[in-house]
Structure formats: structure tokens, C-alpha cells
C-alpha positions in Angstrom: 6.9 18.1 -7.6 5.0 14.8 -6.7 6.3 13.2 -9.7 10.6 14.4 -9.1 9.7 13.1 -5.2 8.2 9.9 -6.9 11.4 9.5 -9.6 13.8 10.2 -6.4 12.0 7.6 -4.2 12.1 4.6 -7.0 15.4 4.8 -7.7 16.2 4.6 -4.2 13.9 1.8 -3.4 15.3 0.1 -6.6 18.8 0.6 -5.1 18.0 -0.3 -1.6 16.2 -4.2 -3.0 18.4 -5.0 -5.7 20.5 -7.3 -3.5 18.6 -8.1 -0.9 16.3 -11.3 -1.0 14.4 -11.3 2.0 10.7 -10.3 1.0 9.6 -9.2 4.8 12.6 -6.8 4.8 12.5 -5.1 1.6 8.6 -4.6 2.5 10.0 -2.9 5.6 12.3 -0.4 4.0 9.9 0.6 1.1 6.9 1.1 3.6 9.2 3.1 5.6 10.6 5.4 2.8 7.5 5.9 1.5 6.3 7.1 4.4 8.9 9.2 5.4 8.9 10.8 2.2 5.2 11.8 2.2 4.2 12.1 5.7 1.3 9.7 4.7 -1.1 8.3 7.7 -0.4 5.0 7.5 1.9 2.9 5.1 2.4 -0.7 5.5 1.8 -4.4 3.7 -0.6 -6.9 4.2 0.3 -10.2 2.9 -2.1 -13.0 1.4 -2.2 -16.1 3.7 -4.9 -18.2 2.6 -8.0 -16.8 2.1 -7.1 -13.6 4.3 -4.6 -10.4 4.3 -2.2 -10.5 7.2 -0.4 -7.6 8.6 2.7 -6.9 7.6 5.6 -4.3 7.8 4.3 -0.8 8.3 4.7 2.7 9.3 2.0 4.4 11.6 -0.3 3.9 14.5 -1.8 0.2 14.9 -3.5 -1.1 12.3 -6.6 -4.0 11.4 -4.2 -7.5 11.8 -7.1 -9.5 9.1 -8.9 -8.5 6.3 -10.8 -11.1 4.3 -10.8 -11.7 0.8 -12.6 -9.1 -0.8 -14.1 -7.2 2.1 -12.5 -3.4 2.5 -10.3 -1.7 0.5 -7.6 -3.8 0.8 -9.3 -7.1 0.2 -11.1 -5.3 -2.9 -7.5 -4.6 -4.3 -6.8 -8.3 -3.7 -10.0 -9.3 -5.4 -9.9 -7.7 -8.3 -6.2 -7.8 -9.0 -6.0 -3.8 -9.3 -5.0 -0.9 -7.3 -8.0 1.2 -6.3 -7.9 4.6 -5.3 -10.5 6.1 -2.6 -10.8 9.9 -2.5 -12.9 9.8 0.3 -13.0 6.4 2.7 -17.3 7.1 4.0 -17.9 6.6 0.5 -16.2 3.5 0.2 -19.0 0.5 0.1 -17.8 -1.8 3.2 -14.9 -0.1 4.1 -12.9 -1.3 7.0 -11.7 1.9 9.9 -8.7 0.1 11.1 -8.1 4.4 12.3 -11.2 6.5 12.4 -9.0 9.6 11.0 -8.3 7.6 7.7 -9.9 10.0 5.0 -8.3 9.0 1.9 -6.6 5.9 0.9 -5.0 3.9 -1.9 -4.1 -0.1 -2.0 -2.0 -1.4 -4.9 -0.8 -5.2 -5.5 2.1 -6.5 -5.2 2.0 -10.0 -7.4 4.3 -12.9 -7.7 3.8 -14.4 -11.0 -0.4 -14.2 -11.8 -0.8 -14.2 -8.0 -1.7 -11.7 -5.7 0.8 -12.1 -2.9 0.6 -8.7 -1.0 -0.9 -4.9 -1.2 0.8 -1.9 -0.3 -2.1 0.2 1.6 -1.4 3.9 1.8 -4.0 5.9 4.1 -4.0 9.7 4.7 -6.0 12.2 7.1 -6.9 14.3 4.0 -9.8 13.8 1.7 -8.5 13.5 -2.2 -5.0 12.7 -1.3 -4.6 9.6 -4.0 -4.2 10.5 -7.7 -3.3 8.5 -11.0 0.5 9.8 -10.7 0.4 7.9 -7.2 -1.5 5.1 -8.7 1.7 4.7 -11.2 4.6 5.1 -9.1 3.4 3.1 -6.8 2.9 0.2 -8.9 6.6 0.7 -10.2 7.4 0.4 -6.7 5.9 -2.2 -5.5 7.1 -4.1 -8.8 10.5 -3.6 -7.7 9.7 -6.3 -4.7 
């Protein structure tokens, strides 16, 4: 089911950025249809200026407006130029509560050539929510912007 709701949701996003050029928007409308199409916590961008992550487009409740490099999950995504998947956040060494109801979350990169130039950061109020299909797909996504 995950993986036909994934399929669905590429081919849309895919459709949706295609012809449009602005970077800010299509962040917009592929944090906002991921979101709507899980019901996930928080979805949203940050986006590398300098030697932090900046907020970007999003979906959910306020968020942290700066992470450093390296520090949280986010800035450990950035870091090591991977996505990293966190079944429970407490566990996470240095994790950042931008929401203390945060229990699970997953940050992927978005890259512009070699360069890290965003992450998509997914967060959900259930432990274990992340898995290697959402790992994937969202890499697909985010490799459509």
C-alpha cells in the first residue's frame, strides 16, 4: 500500500515541477503533497545558507528556523551527504526538539550537482514510522527538484 501511495505521489510531483523553475515553490508543493498524503507531523525544507540550514517551505506546526552543520538530524543528513532514518528521536545522539511530540523522523538531501543544497525532514508522532521504502521514494522525490 505504502509503495502504490509512494508510485501515485512521484508521478504527481514529477508532473506538478516539470515546468516550473522556481526552487522555493516546487519545495512548497512537494512538502505539501507529501504531507497531505501521509498525514505526517511535520514536512518541510531546510535549505543550506552558509554554514547553517534555514527554514524553508513546510507543512505543520512551527518549526526550529537554524540548524548548524552537523548538529541534529537534519544537519547530520547534511553532513554526511545521506538520508538517515530515526525510529525513535530520544535515541538520536544530539537531536534537536523543534516539537516535543516528534517520535520518529527521516531527513533526506536534496543536492545540486555534488552539493548539498537542501533536506526534506519528515517527522511523525509515532515511534518506527520511517522505513527503507520511504528512504527510496523519497529520494526519487526529492531528485525530481
Amino acid at each position: 500500500m505504502k509503495n502504490e501511495k509512494y508510485e501515485i505521489l512521484y508521478r504527481q510531483i514529477a508532473s506538478l515541477v516539470e515546468d516550473e523553475s522556481d526552487e522555493i515553490a516546487n519545495m512548497a508543493n512537494c512538502a505539501a503533497m507529501i504531507h497531505e498524503t501521509f498525514g505526517f507531523w511535520w514536512t518541510g525544507f531546510y535549505i543550506v545558507k552558509g554554514e547553517q540550514l534555514v527554514l524553508g517551505p513546510f507543512q505543520g506546526p512551527v518549526a526550529c528556523t537554524r540548524i548548524p552543520f552537523g548538529k541534529g538530524v537534519c544537519g547530520t543528513s547534511w553532513k554526511r551527504r545521506e538520508s538517515v532514518v530515526v525510529p525513535d528521536v530520544e535515541l538520536f545522539p544530539g537531536h534537536i526538539a523543534c516539537s516535543s511530540l516528534s517520535r520518529s523522523e527521516i531527513v533526506v538531501p536534496l543536492f545540486a550537482g555534488d552539493e548539498v543544497k537542501a533536506v526534506l525532514d519528515i517527522d511523525s508522532k509515532e515511534l518506527a514510522t520511517f522505513d527503507e521504502t520511504d528512504r527510496l521514494w523519497l529520494e526519487k522525490i526529492v531528485s525530481l527538484l
